[in-house]
N, C-alpha and C positions, 0 to 999 in steps of 0.2 A: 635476292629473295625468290623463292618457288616459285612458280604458276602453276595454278589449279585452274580445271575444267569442271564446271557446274551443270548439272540441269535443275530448276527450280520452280516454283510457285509462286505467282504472284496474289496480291491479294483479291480477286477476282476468279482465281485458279488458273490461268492460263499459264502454259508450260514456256518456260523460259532456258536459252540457256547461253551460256559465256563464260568468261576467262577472269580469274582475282588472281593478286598478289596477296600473300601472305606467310607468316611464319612456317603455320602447319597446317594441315585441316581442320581440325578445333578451330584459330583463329579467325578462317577462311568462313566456317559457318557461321562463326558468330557476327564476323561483317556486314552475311548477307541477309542474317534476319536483322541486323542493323536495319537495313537496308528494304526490310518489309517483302523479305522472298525469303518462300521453304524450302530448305535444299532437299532434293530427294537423291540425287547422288553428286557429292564432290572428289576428282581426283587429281592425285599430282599428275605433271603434264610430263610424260617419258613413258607412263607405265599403258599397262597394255589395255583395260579398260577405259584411258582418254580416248581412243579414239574411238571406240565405243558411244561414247558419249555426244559426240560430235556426229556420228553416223544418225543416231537416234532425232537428233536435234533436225537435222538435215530430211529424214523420214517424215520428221512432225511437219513441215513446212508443205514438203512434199505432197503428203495428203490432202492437209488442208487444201492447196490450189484446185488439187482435182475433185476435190467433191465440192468448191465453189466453182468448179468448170462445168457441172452437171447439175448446176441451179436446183443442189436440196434445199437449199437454205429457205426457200418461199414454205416447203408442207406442213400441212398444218395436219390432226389430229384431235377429236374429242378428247376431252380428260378419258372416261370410261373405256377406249380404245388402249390408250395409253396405258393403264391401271391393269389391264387385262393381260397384255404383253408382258409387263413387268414381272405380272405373278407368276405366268405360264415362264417364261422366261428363268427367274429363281427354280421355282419346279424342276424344269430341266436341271440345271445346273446343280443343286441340291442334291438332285440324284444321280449324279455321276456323268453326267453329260459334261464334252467339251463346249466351250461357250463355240465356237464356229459350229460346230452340227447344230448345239442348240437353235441357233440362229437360221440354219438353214431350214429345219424341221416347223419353225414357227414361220418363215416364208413361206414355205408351201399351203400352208394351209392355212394364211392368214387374208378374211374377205374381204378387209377395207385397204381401196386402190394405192392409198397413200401410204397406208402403216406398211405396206406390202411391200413399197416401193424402197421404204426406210431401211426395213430390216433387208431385203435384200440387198443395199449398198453397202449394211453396215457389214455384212458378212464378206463380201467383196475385200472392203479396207480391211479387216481383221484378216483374212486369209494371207493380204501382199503386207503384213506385221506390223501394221500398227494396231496399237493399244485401243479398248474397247472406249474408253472414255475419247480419247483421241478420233474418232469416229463419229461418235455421239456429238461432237463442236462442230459438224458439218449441217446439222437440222437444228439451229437454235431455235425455231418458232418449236420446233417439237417438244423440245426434250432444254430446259432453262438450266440454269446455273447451279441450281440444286440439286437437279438430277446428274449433273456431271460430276459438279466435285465430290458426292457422296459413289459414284462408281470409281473416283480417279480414287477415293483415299480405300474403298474396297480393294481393288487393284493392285495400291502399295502395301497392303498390310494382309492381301492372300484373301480373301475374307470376301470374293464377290457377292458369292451367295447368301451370307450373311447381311450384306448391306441392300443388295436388291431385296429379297424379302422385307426387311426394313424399307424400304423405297414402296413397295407395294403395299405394308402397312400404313404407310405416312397417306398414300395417294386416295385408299381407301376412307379414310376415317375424311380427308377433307371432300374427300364426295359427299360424301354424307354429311358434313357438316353444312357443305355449299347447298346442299337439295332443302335441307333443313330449313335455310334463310329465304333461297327463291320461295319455298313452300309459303313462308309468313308474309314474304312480299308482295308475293303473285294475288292472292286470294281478294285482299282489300283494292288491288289494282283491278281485278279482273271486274267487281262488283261495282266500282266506281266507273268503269267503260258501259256498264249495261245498266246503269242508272242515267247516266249521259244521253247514251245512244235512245232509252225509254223517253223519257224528256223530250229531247229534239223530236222524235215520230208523234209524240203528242201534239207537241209544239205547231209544227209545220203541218201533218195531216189531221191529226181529228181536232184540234180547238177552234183553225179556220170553219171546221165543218159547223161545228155548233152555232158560231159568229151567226154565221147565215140562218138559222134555226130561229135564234136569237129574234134576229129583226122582223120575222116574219110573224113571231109570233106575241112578243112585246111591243104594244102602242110605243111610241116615243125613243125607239131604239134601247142603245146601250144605256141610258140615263137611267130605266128601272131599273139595270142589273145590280143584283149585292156587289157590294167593295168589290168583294174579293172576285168575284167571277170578272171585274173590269180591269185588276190589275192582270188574270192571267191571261185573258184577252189581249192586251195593251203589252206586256211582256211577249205574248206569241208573235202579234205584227214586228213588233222589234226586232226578233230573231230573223222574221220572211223577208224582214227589209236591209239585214245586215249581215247575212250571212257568209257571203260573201268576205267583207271587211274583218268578221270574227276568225273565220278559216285562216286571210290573210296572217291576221296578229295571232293567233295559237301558231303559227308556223314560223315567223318571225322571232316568237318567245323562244320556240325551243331552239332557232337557230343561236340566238343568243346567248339562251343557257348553253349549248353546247361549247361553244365562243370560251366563252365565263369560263366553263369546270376545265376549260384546257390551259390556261392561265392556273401562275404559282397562288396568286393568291385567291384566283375563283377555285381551285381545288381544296385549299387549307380550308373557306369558309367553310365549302363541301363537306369534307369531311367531318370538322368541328362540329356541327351543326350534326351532320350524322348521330354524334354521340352522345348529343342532349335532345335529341328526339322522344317526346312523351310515348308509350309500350315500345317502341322500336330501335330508342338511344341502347335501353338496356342489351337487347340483344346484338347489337352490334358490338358494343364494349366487348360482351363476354365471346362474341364468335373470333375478335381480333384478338383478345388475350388467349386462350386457345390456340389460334393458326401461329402467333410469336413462339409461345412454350413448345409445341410441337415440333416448328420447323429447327430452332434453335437447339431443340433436344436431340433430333432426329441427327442433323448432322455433327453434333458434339461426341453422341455415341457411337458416330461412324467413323468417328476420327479424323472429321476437318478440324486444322487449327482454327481454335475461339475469335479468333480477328477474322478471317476469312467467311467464318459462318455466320459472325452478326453481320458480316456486307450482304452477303444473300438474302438473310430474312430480313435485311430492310428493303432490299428490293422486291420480297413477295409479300410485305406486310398486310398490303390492300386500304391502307390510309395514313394520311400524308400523318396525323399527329401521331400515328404508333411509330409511323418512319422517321420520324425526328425525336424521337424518346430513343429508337434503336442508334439513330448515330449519336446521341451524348453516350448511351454504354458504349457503343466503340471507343470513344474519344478516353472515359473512364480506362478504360480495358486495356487500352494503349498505354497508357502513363502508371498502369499499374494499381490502381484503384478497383474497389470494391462497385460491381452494378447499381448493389441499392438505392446510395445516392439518385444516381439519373430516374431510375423509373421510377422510385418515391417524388421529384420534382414533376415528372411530367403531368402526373393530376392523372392519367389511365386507368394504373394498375391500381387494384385493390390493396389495404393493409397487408391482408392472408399473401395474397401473391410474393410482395415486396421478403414477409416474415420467411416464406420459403423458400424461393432466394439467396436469403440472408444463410439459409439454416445450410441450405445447398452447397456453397460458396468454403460455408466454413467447415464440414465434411468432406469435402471434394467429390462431393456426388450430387452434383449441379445436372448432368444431363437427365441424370434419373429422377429427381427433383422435377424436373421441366416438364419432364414426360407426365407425370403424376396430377401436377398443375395443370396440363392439358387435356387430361380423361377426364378431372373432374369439372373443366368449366364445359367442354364439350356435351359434359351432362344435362350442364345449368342450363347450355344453346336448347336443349331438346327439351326440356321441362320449360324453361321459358317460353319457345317458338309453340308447344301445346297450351300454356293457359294464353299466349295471347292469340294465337285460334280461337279458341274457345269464347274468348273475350268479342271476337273480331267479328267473330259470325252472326250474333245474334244482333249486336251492334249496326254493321252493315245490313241487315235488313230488316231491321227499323227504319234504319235512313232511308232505305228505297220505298219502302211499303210509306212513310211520309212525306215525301215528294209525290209518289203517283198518287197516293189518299187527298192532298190538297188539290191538284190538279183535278180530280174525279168530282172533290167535292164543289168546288167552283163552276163546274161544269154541269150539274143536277141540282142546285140551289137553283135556277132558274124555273127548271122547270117541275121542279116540285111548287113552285109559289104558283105556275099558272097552273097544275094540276086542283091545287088548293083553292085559286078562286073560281075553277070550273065549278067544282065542288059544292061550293056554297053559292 
């Protein structure tokens, strides 16, 4: 029986390569996606591109050692640095540039120490022949699994430029989506810190001040004061006398929680919980249904195979229940079944979602489908994230102006009674 020499895909994308027995190449492919590996090139073992093939394999290994000999693997990079690259990057290439000058041209003149340091390795390894993707598996904190195998399948199908644009579109739209959500999140955080912080400086400097005002000036001490001036008297000593112990346990809490959400099941609750949050479940629903269709779209239309791509976007999902709806469609998608099923059980996705999908699947223009799905909930992210602003703002300062109003008022009921019996 033959031996053929393979290089291949796994399903994580990592370039693999070895030897099969088999009738013919036909038979030999079909083995190996038995076998849950994409061949990108198999030959009989005599001819003159085997050993080609083994040279390359040999090349991949190669590199890799030495760009983990030059500790890239730690840099790290902002999304927006990243995003910037990509497009100037496409740009070039787009317009007729070789990707090594491209690469060169955007080191020179690129201001962040790290991105600087990237791209100028990456031009290094591309110059001594390895493949661009193949490069790019040296900075994993940089540049994730997404971003590789959507240049590895540009690569094999000629089509860089086409995919990094793509790549630059994908990077943009979740910027914006991500700013969108910090935006809703940050605002009710920020107002909730400076209602806290107002409270405590009332708390601990001016209500003591009053206290003393208080007794000097009402016979019998605290016993004339109104209710309420005694409870926030009596709540301020509490805070002077324990704050210490408070500091403690708010520190202790969050070490906890922190404890918690890194555990499988303090994560699940996490998430879950995320999704049924009263104004903020909704938004999270539609931001994760969104980043699914996109990422899934993005790399479908760039030509990763459908099993490889639902691995990836369950690894960038950003919640454990969309990541576990993503692996019953793998699971689906492997045995040859239709998506609908799983994401109609997971309880996430919407009807409309599931409907097109359905519609997607049976057209065979599912990635465009995806895509579509994606703009429009990305919409809903941004129409939602402004009325629950809208919602949020006036809301949160109420809340503050009634906390500091109760506090104000407890504190001048005293002494409006003794202005009143001056009076009379």
């Amino acid at each position: 029986m033959p031996k053929f020499h393979y290089l291949a895909l796994d399903q994580n994308g990592q370039e693999t390569a070895g030897d099969i027995d088999a009738n013919s190449e036909t038979d030999a492919i079909n083995i190996l996606r038995q076998q849950q590996l994409y061949p990108t090139q198999v030959v009989q073992e005599g001819r003159g591109d085997a050993s080609e093939i083994k040279s390359k394999a040999a090349k991949s290994a190669k590199s890799k050692g030495v760009a983990g000999g030059k500790a890239t693997g730690s840099l790290k990079v902002k999304g927006k640095t990243l995003m910037v690259f990509t497009r100037q990057l496409a740009t070039l290439i787009d317009s007729g540039l070789p990707l090594l000058r491209g690469l060169t041209v955007l080191g020179r003149q690129e201001p962040v120490p790290n991105m600087k340091k990237a791209i100028n390795t990456l031009a290094e390894s591309v110059q001594t022949g390895s493949t661009f993707s193949e490069s790019l598996g040296a900075f994993p904190k940089m540049f994730n699994k997404l971003y590789i195998n959507m240049v590895k399948a540009g690569e094999l199908g000629g089509v860089l430029e086409v995919v990094l644009n793509r790549l630059a579109e994908y990077q943009e739209k979740a910027q914006k989506l991500k700013n969108k959500i910090v935006a809703a999140m940050v605002y009710p955080i920020i107002v909730m810190v400076i209602a806290v912080v107002i409270m405590i400086f009332l708390m601990l400097v001016i209500v003591p001040k009053f206290e003393k005002i208080f007794d000097d000036m009402i016979q019998g001490g605290r016993a004339a004061l109104p209710k309420l001036t005694q409870y926030v008297i009596g709540f301020s000593r509490g805070i002077g006398e324990y704050i210490w112990w408070i500091l403690i346990a708010a520190a202790l809490f969050f070490i906890g929680w922190r404890v918690f959400a890194a555990t499988k099941g303090g994560r699940l609750f996490i998430d879950k919980t995320k999704l049924k949050l009263p104004l903020f479940g909704d938004v999270q629903r539609k931001s994760a249904i969104a980043r699914f269709c996109r990422t899934l779209g993005t790399l479908a239309t760039s030509g990763v195979p459908i099993l490889q791509a639902l691995n990836i976007t369950r690894e960038t999902a950003g919640n454990v229940i969309v990541s576990n709806a993503i692996d019953k469609v793998h699971d689906a998608v492997k045995e040859g079944e239709s998506m609908v099923t799983p994401l109609e059980a997971s309880g996430v996705f919407p009807p409309m979602v599931i409907s097109m999908v359905d519609v997607g699947e049976e057209t065979g223009q599912l990635p465009e489908m995806l895509l579509k799905i994606a703009d429009v909930y990305e919409d809903e992210v941004d129409n939602s994230v402004s009325a629950l602003t809208s919602l949020l703002e006036p809301l949160m300062i109420v809340m503050l102006a009634l906390v500091v109003g109760v506090i104000v008022m407890a504190l001048f009921m005293p002494l409006i009674e003794v202005i009143n019996k001056v009076g009379q």
